[in-house]
C-alpha positions as a Markdown table, in Angstrom:
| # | Residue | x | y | z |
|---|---|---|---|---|
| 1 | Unk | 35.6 | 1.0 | -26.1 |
| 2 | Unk | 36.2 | 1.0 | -22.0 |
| 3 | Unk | 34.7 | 4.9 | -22.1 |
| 4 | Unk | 31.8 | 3.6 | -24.6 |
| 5 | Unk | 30.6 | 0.7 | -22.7 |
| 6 | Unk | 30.9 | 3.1 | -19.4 |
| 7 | Unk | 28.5 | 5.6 | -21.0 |
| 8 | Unk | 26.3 | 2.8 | -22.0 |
| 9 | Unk | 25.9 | 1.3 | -18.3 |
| 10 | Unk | 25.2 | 5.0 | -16.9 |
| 11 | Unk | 22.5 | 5.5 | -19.6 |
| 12 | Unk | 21.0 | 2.2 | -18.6 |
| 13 | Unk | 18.4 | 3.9 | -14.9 |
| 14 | Unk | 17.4 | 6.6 | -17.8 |
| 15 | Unk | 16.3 | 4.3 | -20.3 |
| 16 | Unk | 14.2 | 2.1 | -17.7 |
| 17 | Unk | 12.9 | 5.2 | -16.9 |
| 18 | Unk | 11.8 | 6.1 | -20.6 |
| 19 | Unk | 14.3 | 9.0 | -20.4 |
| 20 | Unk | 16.0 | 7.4 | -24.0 |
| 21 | Unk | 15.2 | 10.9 | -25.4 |
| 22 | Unk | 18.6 | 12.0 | -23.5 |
| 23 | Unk | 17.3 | 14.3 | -21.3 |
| 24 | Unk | 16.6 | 13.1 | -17.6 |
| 25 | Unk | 13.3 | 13.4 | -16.2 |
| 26 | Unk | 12.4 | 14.2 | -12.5 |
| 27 | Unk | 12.4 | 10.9 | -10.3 |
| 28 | Unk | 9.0 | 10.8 | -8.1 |
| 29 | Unk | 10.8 | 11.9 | -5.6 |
| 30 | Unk | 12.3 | 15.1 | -7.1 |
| 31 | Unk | 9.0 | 16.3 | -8.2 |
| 32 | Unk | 7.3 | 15.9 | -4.8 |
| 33 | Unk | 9.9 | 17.4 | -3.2 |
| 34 | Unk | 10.2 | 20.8 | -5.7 |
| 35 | Unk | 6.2 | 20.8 | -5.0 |
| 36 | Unk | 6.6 | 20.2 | -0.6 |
| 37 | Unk | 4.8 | 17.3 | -0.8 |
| 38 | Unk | 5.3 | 13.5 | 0.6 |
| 39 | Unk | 5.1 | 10.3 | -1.8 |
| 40 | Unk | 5.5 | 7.4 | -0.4 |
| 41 | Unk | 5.3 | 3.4 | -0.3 |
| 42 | Unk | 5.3 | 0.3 | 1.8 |
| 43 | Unk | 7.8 | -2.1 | 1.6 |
| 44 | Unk | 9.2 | -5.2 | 3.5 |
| 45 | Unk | 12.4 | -5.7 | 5.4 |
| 46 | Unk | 13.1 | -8.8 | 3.4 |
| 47 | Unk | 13.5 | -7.1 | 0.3 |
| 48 | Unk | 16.1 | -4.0 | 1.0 |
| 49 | Unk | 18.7 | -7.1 | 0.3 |
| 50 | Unk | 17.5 | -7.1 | -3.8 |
| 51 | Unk | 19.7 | -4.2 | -5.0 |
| 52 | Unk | 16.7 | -3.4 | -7.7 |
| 53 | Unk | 14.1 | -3.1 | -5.3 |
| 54 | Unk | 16.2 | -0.8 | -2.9 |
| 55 | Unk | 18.0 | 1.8 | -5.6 |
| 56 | Unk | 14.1 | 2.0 | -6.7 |
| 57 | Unk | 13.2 | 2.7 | -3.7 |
| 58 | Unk | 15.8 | 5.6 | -2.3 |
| 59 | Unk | 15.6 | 6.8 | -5.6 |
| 60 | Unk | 11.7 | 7.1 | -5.9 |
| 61 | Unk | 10.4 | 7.9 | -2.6 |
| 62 | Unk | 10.5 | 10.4 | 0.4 |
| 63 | Unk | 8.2 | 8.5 | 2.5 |
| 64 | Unk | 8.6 | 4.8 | 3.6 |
| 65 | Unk | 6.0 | 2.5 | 5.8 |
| 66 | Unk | 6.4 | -1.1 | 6.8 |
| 67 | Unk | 3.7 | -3.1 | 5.5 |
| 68 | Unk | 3.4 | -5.4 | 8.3 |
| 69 | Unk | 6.4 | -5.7 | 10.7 |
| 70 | Unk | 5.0 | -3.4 | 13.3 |
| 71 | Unk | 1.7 | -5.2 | 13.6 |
| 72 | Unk | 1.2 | -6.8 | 17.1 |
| 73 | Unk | 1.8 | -10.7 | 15.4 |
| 74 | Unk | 5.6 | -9.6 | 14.6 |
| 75 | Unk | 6.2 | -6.7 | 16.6 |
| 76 | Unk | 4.8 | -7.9 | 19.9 |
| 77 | Unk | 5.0 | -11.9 | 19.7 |
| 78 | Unk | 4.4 | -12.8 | 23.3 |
| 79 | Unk | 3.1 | -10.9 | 26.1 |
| 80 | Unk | 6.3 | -10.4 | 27.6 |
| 81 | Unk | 8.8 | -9.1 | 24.8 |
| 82 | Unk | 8.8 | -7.0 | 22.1 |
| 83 | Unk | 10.7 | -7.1 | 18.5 |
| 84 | Unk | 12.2 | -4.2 | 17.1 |
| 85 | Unk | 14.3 | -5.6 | 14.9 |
| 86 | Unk | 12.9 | -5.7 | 11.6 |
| 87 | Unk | 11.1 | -2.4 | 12.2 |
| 88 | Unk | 14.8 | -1.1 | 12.8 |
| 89 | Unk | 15.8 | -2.6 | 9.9 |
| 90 | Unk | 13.5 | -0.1 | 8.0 |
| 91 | Unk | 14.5 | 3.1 | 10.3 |
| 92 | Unk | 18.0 | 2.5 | 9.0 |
| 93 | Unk | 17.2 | 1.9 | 5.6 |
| 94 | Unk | 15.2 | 5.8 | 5.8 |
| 95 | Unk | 18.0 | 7.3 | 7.6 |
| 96 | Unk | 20.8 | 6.1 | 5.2 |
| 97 | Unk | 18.8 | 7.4 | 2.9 |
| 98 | Unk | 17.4 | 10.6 | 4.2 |
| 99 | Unk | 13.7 | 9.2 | 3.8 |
| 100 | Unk | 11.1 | 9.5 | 6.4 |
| 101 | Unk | 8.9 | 6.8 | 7.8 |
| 102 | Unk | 5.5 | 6.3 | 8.8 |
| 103 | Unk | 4.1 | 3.8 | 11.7 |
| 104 | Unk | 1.4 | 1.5 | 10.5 |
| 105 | Unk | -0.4 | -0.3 | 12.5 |
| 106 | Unk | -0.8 | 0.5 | 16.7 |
| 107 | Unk | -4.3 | -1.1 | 17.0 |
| 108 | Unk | -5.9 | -3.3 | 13.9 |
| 109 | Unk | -8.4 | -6.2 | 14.1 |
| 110 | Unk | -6.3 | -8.3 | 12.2 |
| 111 | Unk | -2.6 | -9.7 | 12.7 |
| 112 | Unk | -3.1 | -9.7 | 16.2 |
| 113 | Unk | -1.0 | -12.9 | 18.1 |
| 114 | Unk | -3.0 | -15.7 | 19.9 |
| 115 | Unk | -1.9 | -14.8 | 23.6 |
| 116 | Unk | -3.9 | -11.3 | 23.0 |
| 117 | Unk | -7.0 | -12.7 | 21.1 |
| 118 | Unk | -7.0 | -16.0 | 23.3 |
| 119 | Unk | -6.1 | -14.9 | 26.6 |
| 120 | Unk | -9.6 | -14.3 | 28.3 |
| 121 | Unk | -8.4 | -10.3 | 29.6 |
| 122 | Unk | -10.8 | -8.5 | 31.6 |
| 123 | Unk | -12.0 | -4.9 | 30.5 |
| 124 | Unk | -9.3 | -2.8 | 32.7 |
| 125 | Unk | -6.6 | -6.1 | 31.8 |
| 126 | Unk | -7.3 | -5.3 | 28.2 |
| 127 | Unk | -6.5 | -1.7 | 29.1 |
| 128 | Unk | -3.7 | -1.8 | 30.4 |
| 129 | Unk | -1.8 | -4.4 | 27.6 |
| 130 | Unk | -2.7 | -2.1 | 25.2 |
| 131 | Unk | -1.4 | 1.0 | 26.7 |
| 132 | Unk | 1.7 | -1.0 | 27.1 |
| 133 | Unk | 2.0 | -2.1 | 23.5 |
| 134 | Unk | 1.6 | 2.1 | 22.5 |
| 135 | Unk | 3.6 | 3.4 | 24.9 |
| 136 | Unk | 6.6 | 0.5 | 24.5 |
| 137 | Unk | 6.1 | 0.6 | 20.4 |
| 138 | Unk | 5.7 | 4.7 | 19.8 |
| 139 | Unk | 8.4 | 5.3 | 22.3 |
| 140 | Unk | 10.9 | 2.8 | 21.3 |
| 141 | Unk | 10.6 | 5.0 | 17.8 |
| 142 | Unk | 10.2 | 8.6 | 19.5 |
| 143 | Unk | 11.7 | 11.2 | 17.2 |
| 144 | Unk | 12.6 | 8.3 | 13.8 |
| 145 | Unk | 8.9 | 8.1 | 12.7 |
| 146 | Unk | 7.2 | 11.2 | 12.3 |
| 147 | Unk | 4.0 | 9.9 | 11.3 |
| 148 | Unk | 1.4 | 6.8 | 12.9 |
| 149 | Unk | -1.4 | 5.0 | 11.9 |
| 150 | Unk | -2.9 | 4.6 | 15.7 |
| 151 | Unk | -6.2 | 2.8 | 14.8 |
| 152 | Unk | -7.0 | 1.1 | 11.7 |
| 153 | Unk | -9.5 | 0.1 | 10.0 |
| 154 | Unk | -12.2 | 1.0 | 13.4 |
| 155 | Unk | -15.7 | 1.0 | 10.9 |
| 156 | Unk | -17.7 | -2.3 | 10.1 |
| 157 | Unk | -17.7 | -3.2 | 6.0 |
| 158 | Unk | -21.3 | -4.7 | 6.1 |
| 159 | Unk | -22.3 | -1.7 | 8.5 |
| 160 | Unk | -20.0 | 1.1 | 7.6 |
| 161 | Unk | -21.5 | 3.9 | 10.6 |
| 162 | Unk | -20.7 | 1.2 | 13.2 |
| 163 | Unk | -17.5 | 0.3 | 14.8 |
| 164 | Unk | -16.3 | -3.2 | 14.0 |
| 165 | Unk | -16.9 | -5.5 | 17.0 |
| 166 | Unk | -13.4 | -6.2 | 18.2 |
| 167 | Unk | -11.3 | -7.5 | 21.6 |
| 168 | Unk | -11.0 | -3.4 | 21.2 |
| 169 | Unk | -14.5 | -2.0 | 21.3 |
| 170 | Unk | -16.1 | -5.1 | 23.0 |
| 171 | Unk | -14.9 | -8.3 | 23.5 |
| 172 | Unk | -14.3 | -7.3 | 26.1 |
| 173 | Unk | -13.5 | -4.0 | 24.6 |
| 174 | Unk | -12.0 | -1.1 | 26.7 |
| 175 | Unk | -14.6 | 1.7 | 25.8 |
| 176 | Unk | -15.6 | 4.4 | 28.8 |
| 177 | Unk | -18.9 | 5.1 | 29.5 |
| 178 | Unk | -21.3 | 3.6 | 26.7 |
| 179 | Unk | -18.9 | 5.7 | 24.4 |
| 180 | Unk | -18.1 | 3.9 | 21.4 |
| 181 | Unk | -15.3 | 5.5 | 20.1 |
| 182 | Unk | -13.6 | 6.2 | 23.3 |
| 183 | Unk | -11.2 | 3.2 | 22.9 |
| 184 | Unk | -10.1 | 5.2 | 19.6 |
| 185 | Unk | -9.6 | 8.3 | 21.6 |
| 186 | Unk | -7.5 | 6.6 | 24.2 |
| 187 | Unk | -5.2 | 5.0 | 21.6 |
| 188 | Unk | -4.2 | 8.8 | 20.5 |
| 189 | Unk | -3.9 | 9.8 | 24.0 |
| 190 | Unk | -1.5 | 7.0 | 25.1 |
| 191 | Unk | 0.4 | 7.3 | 21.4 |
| 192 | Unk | 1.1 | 11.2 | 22.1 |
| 193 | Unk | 2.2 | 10.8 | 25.3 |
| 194 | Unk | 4.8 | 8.8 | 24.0 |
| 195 | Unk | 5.9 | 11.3 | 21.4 |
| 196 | Unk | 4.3 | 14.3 | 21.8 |
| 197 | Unk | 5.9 | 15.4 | 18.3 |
| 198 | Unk | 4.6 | 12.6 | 15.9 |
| 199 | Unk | 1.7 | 13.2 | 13.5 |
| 200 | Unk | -1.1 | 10.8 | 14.5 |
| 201 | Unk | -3.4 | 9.0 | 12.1 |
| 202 | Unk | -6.7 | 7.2 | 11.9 |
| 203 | Unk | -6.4 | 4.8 | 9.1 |
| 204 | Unk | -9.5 | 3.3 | 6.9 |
| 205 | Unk | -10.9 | 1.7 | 3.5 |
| 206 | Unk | -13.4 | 2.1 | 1.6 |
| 207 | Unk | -13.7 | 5.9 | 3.0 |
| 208 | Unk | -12.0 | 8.1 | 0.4 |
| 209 | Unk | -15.4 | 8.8 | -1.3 |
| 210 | Unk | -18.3 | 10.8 | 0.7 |
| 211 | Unk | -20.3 | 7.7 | 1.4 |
| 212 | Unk | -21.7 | 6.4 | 5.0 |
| 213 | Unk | -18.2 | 5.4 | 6.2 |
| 214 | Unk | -16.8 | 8.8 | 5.6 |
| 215 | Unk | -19.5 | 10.2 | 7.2 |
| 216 | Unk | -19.0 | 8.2 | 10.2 |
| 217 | Unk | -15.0 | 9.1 | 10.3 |
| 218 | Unk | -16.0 | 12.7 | 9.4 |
| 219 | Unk | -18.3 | 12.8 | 12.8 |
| 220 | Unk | -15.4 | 11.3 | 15.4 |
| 221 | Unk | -13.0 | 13.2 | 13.8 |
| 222 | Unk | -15.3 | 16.5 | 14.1 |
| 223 | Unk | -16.0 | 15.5 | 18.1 |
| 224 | Unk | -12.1 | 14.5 | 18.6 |
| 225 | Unk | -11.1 | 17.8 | 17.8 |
| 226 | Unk | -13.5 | 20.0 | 19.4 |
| 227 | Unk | -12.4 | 18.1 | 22.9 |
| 228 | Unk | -9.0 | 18.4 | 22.0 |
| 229 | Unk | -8.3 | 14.4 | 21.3 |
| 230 | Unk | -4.5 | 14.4 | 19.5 |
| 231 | Unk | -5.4 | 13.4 | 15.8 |
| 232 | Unk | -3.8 | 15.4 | 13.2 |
| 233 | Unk | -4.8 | 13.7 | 9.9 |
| 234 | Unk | -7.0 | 10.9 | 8.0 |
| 235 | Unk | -5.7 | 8.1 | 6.2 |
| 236 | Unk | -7.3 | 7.2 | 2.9 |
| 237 | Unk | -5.8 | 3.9 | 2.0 |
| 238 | Unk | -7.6 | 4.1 | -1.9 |
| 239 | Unk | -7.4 | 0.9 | -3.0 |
| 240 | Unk | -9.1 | 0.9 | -6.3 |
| 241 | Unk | -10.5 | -1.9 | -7.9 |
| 242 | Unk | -12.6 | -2.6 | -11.7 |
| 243 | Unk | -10.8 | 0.8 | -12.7 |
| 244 | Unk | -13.3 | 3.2 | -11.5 |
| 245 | Unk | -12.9 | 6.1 | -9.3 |
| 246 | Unk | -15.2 | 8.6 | -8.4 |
| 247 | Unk | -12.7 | 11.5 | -8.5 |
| 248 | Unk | -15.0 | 14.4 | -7.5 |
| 249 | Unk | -16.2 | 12.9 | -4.1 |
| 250 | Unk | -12.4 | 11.9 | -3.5 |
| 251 | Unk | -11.8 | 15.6 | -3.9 |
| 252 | Unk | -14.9 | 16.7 | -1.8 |
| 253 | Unk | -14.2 | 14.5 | 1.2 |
| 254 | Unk | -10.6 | 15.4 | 1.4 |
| 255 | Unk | -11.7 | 19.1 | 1.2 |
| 256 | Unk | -14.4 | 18.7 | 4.2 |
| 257 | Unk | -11.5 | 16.7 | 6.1 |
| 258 | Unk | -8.7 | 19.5 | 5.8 |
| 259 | Unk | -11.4 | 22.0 | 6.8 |
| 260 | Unk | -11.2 | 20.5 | 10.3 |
| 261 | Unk | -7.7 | 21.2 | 10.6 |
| 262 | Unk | -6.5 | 17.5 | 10.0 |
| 263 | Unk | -4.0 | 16.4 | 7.5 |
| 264 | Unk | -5.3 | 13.8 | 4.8 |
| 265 | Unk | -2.5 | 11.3 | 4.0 |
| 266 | Unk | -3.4 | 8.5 | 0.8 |
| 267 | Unk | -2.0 | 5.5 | 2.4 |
| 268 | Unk | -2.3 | 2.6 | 0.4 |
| 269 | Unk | -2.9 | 3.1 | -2.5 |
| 270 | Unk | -3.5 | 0.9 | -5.9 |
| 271 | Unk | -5.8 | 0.3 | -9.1 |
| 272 | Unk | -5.8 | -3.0 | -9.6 |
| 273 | Unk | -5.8 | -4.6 | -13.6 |
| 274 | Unk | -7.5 | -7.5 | -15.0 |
| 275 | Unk | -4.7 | -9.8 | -16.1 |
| 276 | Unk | -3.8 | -12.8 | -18.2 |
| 277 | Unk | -3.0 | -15.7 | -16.9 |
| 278 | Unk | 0.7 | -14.7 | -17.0 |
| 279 | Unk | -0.3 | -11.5 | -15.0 |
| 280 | Unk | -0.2 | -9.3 | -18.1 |
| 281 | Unk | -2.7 | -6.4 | -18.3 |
| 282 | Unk | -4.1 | -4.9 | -21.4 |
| 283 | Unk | -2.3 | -1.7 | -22.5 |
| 284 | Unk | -5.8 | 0.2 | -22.8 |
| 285 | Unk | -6.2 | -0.8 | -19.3 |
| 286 | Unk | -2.9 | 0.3 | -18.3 |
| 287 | Unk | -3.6 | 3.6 | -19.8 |
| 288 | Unk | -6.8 | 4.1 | -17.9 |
| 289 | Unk | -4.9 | 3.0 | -14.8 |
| 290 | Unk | -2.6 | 6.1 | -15.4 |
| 291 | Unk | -5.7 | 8.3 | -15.8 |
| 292 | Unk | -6.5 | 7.4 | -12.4 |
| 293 | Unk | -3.4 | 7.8 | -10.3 |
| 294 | Unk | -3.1 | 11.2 | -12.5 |
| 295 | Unk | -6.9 | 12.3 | -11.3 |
| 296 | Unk | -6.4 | 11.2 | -7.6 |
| 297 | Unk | -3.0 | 12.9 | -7.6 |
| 298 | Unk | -4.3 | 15.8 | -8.6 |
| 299 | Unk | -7.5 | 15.3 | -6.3 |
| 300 | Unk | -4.8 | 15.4 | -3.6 |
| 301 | Unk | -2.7 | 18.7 | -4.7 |
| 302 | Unk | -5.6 | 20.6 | -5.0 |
| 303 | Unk | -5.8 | 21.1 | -1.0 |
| 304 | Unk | -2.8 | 22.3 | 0.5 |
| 305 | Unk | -4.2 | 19.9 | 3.5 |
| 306 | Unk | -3.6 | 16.5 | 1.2 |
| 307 | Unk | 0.4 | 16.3 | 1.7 |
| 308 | Unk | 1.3 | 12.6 | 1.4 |
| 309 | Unk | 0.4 | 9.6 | -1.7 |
| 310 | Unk | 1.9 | 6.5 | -0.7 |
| 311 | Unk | 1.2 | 3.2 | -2.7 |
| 312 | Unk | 1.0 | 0.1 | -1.1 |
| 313 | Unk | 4.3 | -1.2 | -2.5 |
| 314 | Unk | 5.6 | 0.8 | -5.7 |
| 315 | Unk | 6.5 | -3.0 | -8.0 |
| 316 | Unk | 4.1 | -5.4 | -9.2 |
| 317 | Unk | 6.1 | -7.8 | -8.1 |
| 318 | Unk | 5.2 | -7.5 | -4.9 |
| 319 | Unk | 2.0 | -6.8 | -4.6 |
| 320 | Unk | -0.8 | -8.4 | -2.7 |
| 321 | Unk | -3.4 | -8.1 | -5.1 |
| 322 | Unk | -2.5 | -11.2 | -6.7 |
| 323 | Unk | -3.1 | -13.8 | -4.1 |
| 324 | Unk | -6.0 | -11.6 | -2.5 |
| 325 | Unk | -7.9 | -11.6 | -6.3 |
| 326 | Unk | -6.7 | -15.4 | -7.0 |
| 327 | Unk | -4.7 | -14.0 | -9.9 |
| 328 | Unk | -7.6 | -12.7 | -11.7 |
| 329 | Unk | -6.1 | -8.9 | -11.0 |
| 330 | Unk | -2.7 | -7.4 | -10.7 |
| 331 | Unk | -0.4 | -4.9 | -12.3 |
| 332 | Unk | -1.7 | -2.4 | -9.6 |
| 333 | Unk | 1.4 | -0.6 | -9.0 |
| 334 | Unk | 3.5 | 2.2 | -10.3 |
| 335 | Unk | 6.3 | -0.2 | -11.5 |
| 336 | Unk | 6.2 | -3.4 | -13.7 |
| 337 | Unk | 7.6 | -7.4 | -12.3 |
| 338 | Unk | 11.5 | -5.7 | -13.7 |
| 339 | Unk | 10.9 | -2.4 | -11.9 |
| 340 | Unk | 10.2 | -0.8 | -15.3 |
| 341 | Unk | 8.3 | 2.5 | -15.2 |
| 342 | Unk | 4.1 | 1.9 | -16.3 |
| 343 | Unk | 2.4 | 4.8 | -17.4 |
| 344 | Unk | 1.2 | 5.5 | -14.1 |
| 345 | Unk | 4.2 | 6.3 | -13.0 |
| 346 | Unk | 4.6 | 9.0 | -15.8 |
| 347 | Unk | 0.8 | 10.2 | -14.4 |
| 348 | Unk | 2.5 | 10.8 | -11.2 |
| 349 | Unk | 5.4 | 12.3 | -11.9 |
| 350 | Unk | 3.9 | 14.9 | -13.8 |
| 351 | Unk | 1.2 | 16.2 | -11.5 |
| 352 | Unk | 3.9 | 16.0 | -9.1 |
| 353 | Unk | 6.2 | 18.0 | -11.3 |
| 354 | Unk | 2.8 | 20.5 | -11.8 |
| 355 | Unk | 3.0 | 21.2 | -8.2 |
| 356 | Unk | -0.5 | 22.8 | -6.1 |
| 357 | Unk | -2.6 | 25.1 | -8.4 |
């Protein structure tokens, strides 16, 4: 009975898995490694303590990226100091588990503390904090995170081929010249001198399809590596609402992105359900929620230049689209409230498995 009960409690990750059938699939993280690629989430420090949510998370994933404790509002609370200690908290958790980790966020709009956005810096002032804050954060994880998002999120929503007005770009702003985007450029420069070897990242939304955003990106990114600025890749975050993606311009913008020598990272992604009241989908929606992560997965493969898909959290029990919908949408993520395994997870997992064609 001891030897029964033993094989029963070692059967139990398989069956959660949907692997009842007795032979063991590939975990996400098997099949993107047999294929060379990256697959990845965010997570939160707070969470590595739940014993589900971390043996998920080694298990499923190569690629880990703090959601939000190196933003400047926890990361860099008063002028003065600086707070590694939940981002360490995540470096340990990847190197324990042989993951790797990606940096998100040097420069954002949002999350920013009040002695920044209050303090009333002059242009070269401005400068000179924010040099600080790259330098102190990039080299305080030289050589433990291979990969950064430097500037996120740069290009207005209401006027997507303009920069967002910011403290950044000009309030004061720290641009040179009557250049717009020469804060952005600065932020790489000041990142790779602080680690010459990480990958660095500009990060947006709403820019995975070819649309005036993506044009906009595409442009920069086109003048930032004919003068030699340090960005090696585009972040699509691909956060997908009312369950429609427009697959073939996903394909054609990463395509004319990869052409320019840059790597194109999906960085947040999620397709967002319809739910009950009790945050229950509709099994035809979750169905067509597979289809998607399958087609944008293989949108991905198809360019050997597209080499990371990360979610933005992997279980829907922590996700954000909740409180950001007002519970009208949820079930976004690859794994259910009990870390169960949704059918996209299966959609993943097998164009993983399928490797590039």
């Amino acid at each position: 009975m001891k030897w029964r009960a033993l094989i029963f409690l070692l059967a139990i990750p398989a069956l959660c898995l949907g692997f009842g059938d007795g032979v063991r699939k590939q975990s996400l993280r098997e099949a993107a490694e047999a294929s060379g690629m990256l697959i990845g989430t965010a997570v939160r420090p707070a969470q590595l303590s739940e014993a589900a949510y971390a043996s998920t998370l080694a298990r499923e994933f190569n690629v880990l990226e703090p959601e939000d404790v190196l933003k400047w509002e926890v990361v860099h609370p008063e002028q003065q100091s600086f707070d590694f200690s939940q981002g360490d908290q995540i470096i340990d958790f990847a190197a324990r588990h042989g993951m790797k980790v990606r940096g998100h966020t040097l420069v954002w709009h949002q999350q920013n503390p009040k002695w920044l956005t209050e303090g009333k810096y002059t242009s070269g002032e401005l400068a000179q904090i924010l040099e600080k804050h790259i330098k102190t954060v990039v080299g305080h994880y030289r050589g433990k995170i291979f990969a950064w998002d430097v500037v996120n999120e740069a290009f207005d929503e209401l006027r997507p081929v303009k920069l967002r007005s910011t403290i950044w770009r000009d309030q004061p702003g720290i641009v040179l010249a009557g250049n717009g985007t020469s804060y952005i450029e600065r932020c790489f420069r000041w990142a790779h001198e602080a680690d010459p070897q990480a990958l660095l990242f500009y990060n947006e939304a709403g820019a995975e399809v070819v649309n005036p955003k993506s044009d906009a990106i595409y442009a920069m990114v086109r003048d930032f590596r004919r003068r030699d600025v340090p960005i090696d890749g585009v972040g699509f975050q691909m956060h997908i609402a009312n369950l429609r993606a427009d697959v073939a311009s996903i394909s054609a913008n990463i395509k004319r992105f990869t052409a320019l020598g840059v790597q194109v990272h999906i960085t947040e992604m999620d397709v967002a359900l319809p739910v009950d009241p009790s945050g229950n989908p509709r099994p035809e929606d979750l169905q067509r929620q597979a289809d998607i992560y399958r087609e944008v997965a293989t949108a991905c493969l198809s360019h050997s230049g597209c080499t990371a898909i990360q979610t933005w959290g992997f279980t829907d029990k922590y996700s954000w689209i909740g409180w950001h919908s007002k519970h009208t949408q949820g079930a976004a993520l690859p794994f259910d409230r009990n870390y169960g395994a949704k059918p996209a997870y299966a959609a993943l997992r097998d164009v993983l498995a399928e490797g590039r064609r």
